[in-house]
Steps between C-alpha positions, in 0.01 A plus 500: 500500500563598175267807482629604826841528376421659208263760675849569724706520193273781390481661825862497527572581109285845568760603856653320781304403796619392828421106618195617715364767257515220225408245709189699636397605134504104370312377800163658297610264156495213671294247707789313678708733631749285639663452172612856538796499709643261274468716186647773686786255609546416165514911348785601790691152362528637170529863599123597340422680874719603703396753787846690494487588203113604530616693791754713318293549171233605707686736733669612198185633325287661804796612652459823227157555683513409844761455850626255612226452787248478199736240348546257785075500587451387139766233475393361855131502336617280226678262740873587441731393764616771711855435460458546092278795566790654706750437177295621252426808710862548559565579064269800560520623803764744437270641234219598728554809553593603141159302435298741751646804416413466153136372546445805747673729217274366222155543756608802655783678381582766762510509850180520673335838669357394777465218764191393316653442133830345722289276650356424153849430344613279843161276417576435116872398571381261824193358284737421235716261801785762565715457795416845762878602453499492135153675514609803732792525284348585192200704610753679696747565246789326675731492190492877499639500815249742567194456745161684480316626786348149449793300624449235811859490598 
């Protein structure tokens, strides 16, 4: 028991982890894991893991890179409860756009010349996990209040 809580300490000391992520990881260490969920009760007593605060670090730090759909898929992965996904999400999500406009400015720069390069610039921006609104928006120039010949509305 004693290596397994130290090889969680170190885990943990490195970044946070959510219970299942951890849990998953320490299930190769050791040969009974049923002592597991006890260690793991143990870390949220003394406020070592916690998947709140997982959740917002982590939304925190790929929310620079990625949307919000992006966001949710990977915190569901690393079995986060939806309603803590859904307030973590809810610090960034008025950032989003901000977010996609200035990925697609740093990739692309301009607007694009032809249905081919748009459809180029739409990919990126939904491979990255933007929302479809916040997508047409920037590729469209929407805070220029200006549409191209481009423009689906």
């Amino acid at each position: 028991m004693v290596s397994l809580r130290n090889k969680a300490l170190q885990m943990l000391g490195r970044r946070d982890h959510s219970r299942a992520e951890l849990e998953q990881k320490l299930k190769a260490h050791t040969e009974t894991p049923d002592e597991i969920p006890a260690l793991l009760d143990d870390f949220e007593a003394r406020g070592w893991l916690s998947d709140s605060r997982f959740a917002e670090q982590w939304t925190h730090y790929r929310s620079q890179r990625y949307g919000l759909g992006k966001l949710k898929q990977e915190l569901r992965q690393r079995g986060v409860a939806s309603e803590i996904i859904d307030a973590s999400i809810e610090a960034v999500a008025e950032n989003e756009e901000s977010t996609a406009r200035r990925l697609w400015q740093k990739k692309f720069g301009q607007s694009p010349a032809d249905a081919k390069e748009r459809a180029k610039q739409l990919r990126f921006l939904a491979s990255r996990g933007f929302s479809t609104s916040v997508i047409y928006r920037v590729v469209n120039g929407a805070d220029d209040d200006t549409f191209d010949e481009f423009d689906c509305d």
